[in-house]
C-alpha positions as CSV (number, residue, x, y, z in Angstrom):
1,X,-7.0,-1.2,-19.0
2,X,-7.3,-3.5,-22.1
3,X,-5.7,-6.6,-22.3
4,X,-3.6,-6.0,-25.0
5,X,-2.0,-2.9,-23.0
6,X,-1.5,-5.0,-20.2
7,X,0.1,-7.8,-22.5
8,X,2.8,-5.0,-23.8
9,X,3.4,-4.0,-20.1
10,X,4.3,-7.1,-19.1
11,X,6.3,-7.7,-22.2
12,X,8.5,-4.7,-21.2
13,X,8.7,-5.7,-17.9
14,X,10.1,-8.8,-18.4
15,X,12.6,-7.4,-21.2
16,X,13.6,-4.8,-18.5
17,X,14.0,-8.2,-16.7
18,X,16.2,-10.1,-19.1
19,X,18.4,-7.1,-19.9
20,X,18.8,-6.7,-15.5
21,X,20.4,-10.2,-15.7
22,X,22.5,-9.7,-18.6
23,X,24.3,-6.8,-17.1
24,X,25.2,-9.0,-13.9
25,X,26.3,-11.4,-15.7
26,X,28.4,-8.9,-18.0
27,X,29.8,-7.5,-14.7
28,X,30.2,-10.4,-12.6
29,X,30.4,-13.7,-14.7
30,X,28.7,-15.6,-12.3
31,X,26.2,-17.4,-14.2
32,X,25.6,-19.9,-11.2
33,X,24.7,-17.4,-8.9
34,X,22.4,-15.8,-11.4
35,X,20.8,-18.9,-11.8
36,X,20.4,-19.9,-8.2
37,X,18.7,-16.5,-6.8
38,X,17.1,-16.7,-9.8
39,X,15.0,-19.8,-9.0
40,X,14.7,-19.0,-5.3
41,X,12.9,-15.7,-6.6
42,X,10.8,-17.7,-8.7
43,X,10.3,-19.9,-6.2
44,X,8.5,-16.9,-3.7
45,X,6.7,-15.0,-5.7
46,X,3.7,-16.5,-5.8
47,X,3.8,-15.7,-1.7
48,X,5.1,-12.2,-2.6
49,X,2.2,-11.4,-5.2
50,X,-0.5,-13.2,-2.5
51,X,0.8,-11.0,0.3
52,X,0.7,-7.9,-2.2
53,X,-2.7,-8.3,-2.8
54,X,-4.2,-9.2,0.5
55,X,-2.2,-6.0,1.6
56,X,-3.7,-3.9,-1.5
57,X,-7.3,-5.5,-0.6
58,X,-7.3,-4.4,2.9
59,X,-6.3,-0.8,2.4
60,X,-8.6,-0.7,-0.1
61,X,-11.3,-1.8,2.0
62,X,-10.6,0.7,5.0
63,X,-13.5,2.4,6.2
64,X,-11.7,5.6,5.5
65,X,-12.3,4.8,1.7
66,X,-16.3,3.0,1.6
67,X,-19.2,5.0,2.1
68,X,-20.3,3.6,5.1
69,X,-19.7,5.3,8.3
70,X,-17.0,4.7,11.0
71,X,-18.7,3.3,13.9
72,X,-18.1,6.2,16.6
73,X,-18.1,5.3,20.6
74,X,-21.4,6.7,22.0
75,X,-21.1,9.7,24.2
76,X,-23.9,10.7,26.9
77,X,-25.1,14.3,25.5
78,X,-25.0,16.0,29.0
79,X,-21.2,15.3,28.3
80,X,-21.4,16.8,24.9
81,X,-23.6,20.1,26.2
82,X,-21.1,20.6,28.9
83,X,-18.0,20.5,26.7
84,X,-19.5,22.7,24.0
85,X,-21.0,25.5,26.9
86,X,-17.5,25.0,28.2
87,X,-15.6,25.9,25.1
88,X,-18.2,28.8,23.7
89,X,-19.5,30.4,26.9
90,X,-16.2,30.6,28.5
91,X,-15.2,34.4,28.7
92,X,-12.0,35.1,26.3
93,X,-8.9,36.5,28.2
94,X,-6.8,38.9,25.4
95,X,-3.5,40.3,26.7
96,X,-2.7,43.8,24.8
């Protein structure tokens, strides 16, 4: 994304913002309450945004997403030869 998009999202963002706060205070006329959530919004979202990321960074970084492999728990292939004579060699029952 250029930067200049990115400025203009922003810019309507916090217009979208502004024009949020307006209408409370149109409906309510409560400016002090405004004002205090206000700052203690302010005041948290620099923990919000750090939390967004580090949750954003870890699912992006699932091994379901990279190329490399999922570590798989190692199974002894007599098991594996068993289970697959078991499921293929096994004589099918059908009911007419």
């Amino acid at each position: 994304m250029r930067r200049s998009s990115f400025l203009v999202i922003a810019g309507i963002f916090i217009v979208a913002s502004g024009l949020m706060y307006l209408i409370h205070y149109m409906i309510f006329r409560d400016a002090h309450y405004i004002f205090l959530y206000l700052i203690g919004d302010l005041a948290l979202l620099p923990l919000e945004a750090f939390l967004v990321v580090v949750v954003i960074e870890r699912i992006l970084n699932h091994p379901c997403l990279t190329d490399t492999p999922i570590p798989r728990p190692s199974i002894p292939d007599s098991y594996l030869k068993h289970a697959v004579d078991e499921v293929y060699l096994r004589p099918v029952i059908r009911v007419h």
